[in-house]
C-alpha positions in Angstrom: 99.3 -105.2 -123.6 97.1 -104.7 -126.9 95.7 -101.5 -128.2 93.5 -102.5 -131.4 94.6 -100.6 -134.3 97.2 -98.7 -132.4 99.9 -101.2 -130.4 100.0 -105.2 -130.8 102.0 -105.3 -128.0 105.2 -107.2 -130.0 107.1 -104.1 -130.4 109.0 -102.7 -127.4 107.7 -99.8 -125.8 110.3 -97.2 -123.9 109.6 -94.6 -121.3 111.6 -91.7 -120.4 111.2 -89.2 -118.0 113.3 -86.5 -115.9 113.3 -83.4 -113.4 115.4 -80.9 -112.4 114.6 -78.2 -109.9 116.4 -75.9 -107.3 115.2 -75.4 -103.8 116.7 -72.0 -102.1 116.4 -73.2 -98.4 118.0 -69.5 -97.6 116.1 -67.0 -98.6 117.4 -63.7 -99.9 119.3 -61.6 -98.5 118.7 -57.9 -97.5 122.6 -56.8 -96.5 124.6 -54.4 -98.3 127.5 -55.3 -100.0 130.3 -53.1 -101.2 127.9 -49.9 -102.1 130.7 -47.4 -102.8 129.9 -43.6 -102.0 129.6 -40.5 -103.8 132.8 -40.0 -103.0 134.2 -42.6 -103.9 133.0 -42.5 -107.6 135.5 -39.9 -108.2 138.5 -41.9 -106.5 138.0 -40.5 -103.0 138.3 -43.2 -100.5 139.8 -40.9 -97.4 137.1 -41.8 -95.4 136.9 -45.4 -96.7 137.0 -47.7 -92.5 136.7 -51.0 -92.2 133.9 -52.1 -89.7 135.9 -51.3 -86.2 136.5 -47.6 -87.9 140.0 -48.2 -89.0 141.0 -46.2 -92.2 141.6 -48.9 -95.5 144.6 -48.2 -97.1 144.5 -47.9 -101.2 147.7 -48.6 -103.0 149.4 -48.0 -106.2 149.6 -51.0 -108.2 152.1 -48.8 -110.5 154.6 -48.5 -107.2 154.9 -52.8 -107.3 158.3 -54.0 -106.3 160.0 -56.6 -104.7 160.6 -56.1 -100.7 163.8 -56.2 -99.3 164.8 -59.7 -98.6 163.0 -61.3 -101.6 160.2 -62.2 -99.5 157.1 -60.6 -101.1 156.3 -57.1 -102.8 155.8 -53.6 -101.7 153.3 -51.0 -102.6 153.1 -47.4 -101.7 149.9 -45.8 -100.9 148.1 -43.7 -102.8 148.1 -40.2 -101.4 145.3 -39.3 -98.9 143.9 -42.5 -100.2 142.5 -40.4 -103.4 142.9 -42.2 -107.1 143.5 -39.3 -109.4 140.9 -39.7 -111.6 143.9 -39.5 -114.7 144.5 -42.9 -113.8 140.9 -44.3 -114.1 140.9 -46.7 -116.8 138.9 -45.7 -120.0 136.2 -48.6 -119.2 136.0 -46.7 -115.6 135.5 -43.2 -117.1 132.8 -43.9 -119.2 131.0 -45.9 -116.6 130.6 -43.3 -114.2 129.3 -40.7 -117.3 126.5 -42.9 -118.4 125.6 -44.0 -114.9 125.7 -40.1 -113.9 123.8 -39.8 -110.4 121.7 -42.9 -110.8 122.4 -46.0 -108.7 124.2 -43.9 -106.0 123.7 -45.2 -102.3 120.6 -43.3 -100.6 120.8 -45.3 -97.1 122.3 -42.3 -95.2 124.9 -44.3 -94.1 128.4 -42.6 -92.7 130.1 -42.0 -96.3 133.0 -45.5 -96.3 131.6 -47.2 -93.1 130.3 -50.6 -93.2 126.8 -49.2 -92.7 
């Protein structure tokens, strides 16, 4: 190949080239994951049911010990499955006062359903 005045064609000439691109086949999706209730923003979780109604238990971390046998660890729950809001860490706290009421779930869902 031979340009005049540009490329003589005894030099070697190098092409690169590349791509990159992501194709979602899926789509988004429009389900709801994990909203917690008003409720639950202040540690509530009483009426917190798993999706065939059944109440979730909430234990205390703090309560950890070994079970009796060595096989495993124990926890006891936390009363009425409520968090006192003493033990909400600081991050926690100040969370929820800058958030105030915005961001809370407005689907009208039964409060700690799966709905």
């Amino acid at each position: 190949m031979f340009i005049p005045k540009v490329y003589d064609g005894r030099n070697k000439t190098f092409f690169f080239g590349a791509a990159e691109w992501f194709r979602n086949r899926v789509g988004a999706s429009s389900d709801f994951f994990s909203v917690p209730s008003q409720e639950m923003y202040q540690g509530d979780f009483s009426n917190w049911v798993d999706n065939q109604g059944r109440r979730v238990p909430i234990y205390d971390p703090n309560t950890t010990r070994p079970r009796e046998g060595g096989t495993g660890f124990a926890r006891d729950p936390f009363a009425n499955n409520r968090i006192p809001q003493a033990r909400f860490s600081t991050l926690a706290a100040n969370y929820l006062n800058v958030i105030g009421n915005v961001g809370l779930p407005n689907t009208g869902a039964t409060p700690g359903s799966s709905a």
